[in-house]
N, C-alpha and C positions, 0 to 999 in steps of 0.2 A: 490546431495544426499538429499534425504528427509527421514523423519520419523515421522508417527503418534504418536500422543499421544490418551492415554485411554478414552474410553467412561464416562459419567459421571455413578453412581454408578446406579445398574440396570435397565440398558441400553444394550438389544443388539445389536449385528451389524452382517448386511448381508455385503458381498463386492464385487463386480464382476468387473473383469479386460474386459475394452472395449479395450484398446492397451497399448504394453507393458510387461512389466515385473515386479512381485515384490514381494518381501520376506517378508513373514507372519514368524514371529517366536511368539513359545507360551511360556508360564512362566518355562519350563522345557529348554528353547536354544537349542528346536525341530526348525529347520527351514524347511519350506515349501514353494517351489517355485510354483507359481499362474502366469500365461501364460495367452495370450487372451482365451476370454469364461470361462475362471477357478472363480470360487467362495469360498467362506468359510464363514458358518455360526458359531458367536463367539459370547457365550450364556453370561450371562449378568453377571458381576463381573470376567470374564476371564480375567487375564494379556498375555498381547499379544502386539507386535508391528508390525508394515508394514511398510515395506522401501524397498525404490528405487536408480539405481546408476543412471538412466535414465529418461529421460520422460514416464509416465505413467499414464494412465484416467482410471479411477476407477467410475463405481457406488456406495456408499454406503445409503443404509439404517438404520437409529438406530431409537429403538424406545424403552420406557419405558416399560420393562418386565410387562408383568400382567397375574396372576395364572390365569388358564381356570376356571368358577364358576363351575362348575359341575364337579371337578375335583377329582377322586376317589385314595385314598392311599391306 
């Protein structure tokens, strides 16, 4: 059994299952099953975890949120 812990504070994360299986659940105890090829982008300060009952390889990428400069409200 595994389980992530949270990104540091705005920080997003991409996640893509290369093999395997594993439960994304969001701050609501929404759980989301993520399959090979499956992905989820989880936008920066989102509560969320990911857990496995099995072996499973994951890509992630996080990276430090930054507003677009020319970004129009």
């Amino acid at each position: 059994n595994s389980r992530s812990g949270l990104p540091p504070y705005d920080v997003e994360r991409f996640v893509f299952v290369v093999q395997g299986t594993v439960t994304l659940t969001n701050v609501s105890d929404v759980n989301h099953e993520l399959m090979v090829d499956s992905y989820a982008y989880l936008p920066p300060n989102s509560e969320h975890s990911i857990s496995c009952d099995a072996s499973a390889t994951l890509v992630v990428f996080e990276r430090r949120f930054v507003c677009p400069t020319h970004y129009i409200d």
